[in-house]
N, C-alpha and C positions, 0 to 999 in steps of 0.2 A: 221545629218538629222534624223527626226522621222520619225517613221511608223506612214501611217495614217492612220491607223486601229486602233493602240494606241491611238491617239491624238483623235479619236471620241467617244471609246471610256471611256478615262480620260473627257473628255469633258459631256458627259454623266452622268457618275460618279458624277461631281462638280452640275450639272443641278439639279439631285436629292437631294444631300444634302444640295444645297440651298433651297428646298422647304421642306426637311423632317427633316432638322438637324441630330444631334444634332450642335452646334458650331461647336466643334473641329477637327471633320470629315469633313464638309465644307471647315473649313480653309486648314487643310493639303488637302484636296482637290483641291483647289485655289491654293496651294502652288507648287502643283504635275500640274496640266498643266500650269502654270507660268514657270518652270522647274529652279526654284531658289532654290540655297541652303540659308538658313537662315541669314549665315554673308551678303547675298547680299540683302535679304529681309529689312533687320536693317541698311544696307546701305541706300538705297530708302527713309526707313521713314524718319532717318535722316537728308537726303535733304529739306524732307518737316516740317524741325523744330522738329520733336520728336522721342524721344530716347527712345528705349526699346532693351534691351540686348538681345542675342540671346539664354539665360536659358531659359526666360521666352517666348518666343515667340516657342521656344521646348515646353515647359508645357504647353501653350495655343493649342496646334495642339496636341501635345497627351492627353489630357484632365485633366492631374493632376492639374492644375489652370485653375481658369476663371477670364478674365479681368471686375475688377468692380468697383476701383476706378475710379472718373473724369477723370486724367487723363490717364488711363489705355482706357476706351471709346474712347478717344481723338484717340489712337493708334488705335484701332480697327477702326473709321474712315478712318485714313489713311488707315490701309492696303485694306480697297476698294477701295482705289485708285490706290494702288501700284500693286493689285492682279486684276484690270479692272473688277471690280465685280458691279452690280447696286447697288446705294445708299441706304445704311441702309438693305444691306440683311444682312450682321454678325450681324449688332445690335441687328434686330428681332430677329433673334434664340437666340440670348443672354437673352431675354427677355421672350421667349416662355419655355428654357431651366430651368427645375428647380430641377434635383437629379443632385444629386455630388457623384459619385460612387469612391468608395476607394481598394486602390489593394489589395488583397487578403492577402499578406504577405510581411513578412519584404524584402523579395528578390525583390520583382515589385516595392515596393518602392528604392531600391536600382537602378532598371532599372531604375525608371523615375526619378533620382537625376542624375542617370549618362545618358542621353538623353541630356542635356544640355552640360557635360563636349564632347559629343563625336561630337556635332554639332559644338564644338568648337576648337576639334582638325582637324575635316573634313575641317573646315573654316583655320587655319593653314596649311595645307597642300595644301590649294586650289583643295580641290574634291565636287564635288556635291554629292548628297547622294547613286544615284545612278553608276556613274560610268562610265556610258554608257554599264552597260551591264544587261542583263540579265540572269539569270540563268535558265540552262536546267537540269541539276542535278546536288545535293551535296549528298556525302555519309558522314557521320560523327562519329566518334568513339572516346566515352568517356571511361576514364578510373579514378575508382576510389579507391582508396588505403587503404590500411590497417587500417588506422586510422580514414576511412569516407571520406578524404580530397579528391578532384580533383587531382590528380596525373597530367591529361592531356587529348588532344584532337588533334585527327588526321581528317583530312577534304579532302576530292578529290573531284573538284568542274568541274563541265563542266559551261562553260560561252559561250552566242552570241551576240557580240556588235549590238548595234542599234546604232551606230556612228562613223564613221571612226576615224582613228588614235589613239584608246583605246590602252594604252600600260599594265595599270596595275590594279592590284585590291587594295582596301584598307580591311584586314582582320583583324575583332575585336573580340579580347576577353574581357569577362565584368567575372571576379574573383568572388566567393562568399564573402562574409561579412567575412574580416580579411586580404584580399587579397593583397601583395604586390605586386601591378605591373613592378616595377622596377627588381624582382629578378623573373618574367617571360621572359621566352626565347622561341621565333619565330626561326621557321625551313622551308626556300624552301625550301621542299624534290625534286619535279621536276616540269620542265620546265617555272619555275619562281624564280627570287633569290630576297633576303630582300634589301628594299630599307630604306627610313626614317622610323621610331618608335619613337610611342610619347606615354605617358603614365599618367593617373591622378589618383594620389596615393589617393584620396580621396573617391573617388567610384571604387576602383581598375577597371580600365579600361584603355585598351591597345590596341592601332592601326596600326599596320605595314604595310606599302605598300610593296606590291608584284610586282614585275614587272615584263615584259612580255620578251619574246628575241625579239618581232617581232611588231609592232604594227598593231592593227585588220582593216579593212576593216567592211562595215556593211554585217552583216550577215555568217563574221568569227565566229567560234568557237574554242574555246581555252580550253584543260583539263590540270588542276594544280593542285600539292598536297602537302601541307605544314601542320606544326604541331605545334601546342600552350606545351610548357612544365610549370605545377603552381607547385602546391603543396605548397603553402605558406598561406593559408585559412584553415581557420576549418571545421568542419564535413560539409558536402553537402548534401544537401536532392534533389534536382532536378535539373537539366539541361533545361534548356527553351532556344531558339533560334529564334530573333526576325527576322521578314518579310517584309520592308516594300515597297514589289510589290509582285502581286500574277504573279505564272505563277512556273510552273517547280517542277520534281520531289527531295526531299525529306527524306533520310532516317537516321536516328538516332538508333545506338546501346549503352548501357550503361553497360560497365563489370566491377563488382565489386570485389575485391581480397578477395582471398577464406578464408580470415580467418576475412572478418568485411559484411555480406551478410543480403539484408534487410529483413525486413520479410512481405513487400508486396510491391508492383510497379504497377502506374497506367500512363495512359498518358493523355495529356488536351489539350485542346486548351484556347486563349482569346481574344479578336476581338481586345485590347489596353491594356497599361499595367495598365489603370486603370479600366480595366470592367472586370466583376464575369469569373470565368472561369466556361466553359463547356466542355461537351464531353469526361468525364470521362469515361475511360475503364482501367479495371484490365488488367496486362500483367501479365502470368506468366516465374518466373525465370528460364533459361535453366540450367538444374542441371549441364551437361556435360564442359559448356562453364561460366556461374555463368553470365548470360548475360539474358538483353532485349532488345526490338528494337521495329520501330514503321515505317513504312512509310507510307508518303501522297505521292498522285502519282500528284499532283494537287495542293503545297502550295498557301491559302489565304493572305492578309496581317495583321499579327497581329503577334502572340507569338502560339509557339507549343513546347510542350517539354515532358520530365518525368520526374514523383515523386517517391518517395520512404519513406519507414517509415521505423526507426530502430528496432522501441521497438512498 
């Protein structure tokens, strides 16, 4: 069951970005009070004779493609039908829509290739995107090694179901560019043990379900902490951790090993992984600890993280 405090205002949400665009904010708008995950989405059109895979329908809702052949249109028809949207509101913005913003760096494109691979491991495992839960706070702790590489990443997560019977979480790691996800290793540390792992060696990206001892009640709260171990990628330059519901506090620390330390760190924000980033702020390094750290008390939905520069 939802809250109906959510559901007006998601409903809300969708109201405006039918009337202000851009597309692809619309669509995952549509998509977020539909409450469909995407293999179900691609199911629907299906039925009604047309086929678009569930990459591409990720890229259309995060903005890194725009549908513009015939029959790419075609799709976008349907899905006003499948998403109960009035006739020809996707098309307009398609029409009114006219920058194609590009992500910033090699790393967001590597998000938005693997956006696709993870929509379709979520669709293998039968999870929606969200879970059924929401988060109250994550603390997160990066750790990077001597040689620049990710070494790893420790997470202690408070969650509150907005759906009964929530047993588990699904926790992703997305590797920098070189990343072998198969020689990554997932740790329950506590009050949740590893369930299936699926992994796409192509955009190094890894999804383990965590599950629960107990299954939640709405408005249970559950604290779990588990640990991503890499180190199988090349030098790293920033940590980004993507969002996609706001709500809940936030904190990211990055310690770097005392003998490979950058020589500056700032932290960002980006509203998608294809829009400019903003909200650049210098952090400085704690000499004692060779550490930074950043908290929002308040995550939006989009990408928040930190950079670093070696030289």
């Amino acid at each position: 069951m939802r809250n109906v405090g959510e559901d007006t205002q998601e409903a809300a949400e969708l109201a405006t970005a039918l009337r202000t665009g851009p597309f692809h904010v619309a669509l995952r708008a549509a998509i977020t009070v539909r409450g469909l995950p995407l293999h179900r989405v691609r199911h629907h059109l299906a039925g009604k004779g047309v086929n678009v895979g569930v990459t591409s329908l990720s890229y259309w809702q995060q903005g890194a493609r725009r549908p513009q052949r015939p029959e790419s249109l075609r799709a976008v028809r349907a899905l006003e039908e499948v998403l109960r949207l009035p006739d020809s509101s996707l098309l307009k913005l398609l029409d009114r829509d006219t920058e194609t913003e590009r992500p910033a760096t090699r790393s967001y494109r590597s998000l938005l290739e693997g956006s696709g691979a993870l929509e379709a491991m979520l669709g293998e495992l039968e999870s929606p995107l969200d879970g059924g839960l929401h988060t109250v706070g994550h603390q997160e702790r990066v750790r990077i090694g001597a040689d620049r590489e990710l070494l790893g990443r420790d997470s202690q997560h408070i969650v509150r179901a907005h759906r009964d019977g929530v047993d588990r979480y699904m926790a992703i790691h997305h590797g920098d560019p070189g990343c072998a996800p198969d020689r990554v290793t997932v740790s329950a540390v506590e009050n949740c043990r590893t369930g299936r792992v699926r992994w796409h060696r192509e955009t190094g990206m890894l999804i383990a379900e965590l599950i629960f001892d107990a299954r939640l009640r709405i408005g249970d709260t559950h604290l779990f902490h588990y640990a991503f171990e890499d180190g199988t990628a090349g030098p790293s330059s920033e940590y980004v951790r993507g969002f996609s519901f706001a709500g809940g506090q936030y904190a990211l620390q990055v310690r770097f090993h005392p003998g490979a330390l950058p020589v500056r760190c700032h932290r960002f924000v980006q509203h998608s992984a294809t829009a400019r980033r903003s909200g650049r702020q210098d952090l400085t390094l704690n000499g004692q600890h060779r550490s930074v750290h950043l908290v929002e008390p308040q995550v939006r939905a989009g990408l928040l993280g930190i950079g670093w520069d070696w030289a």
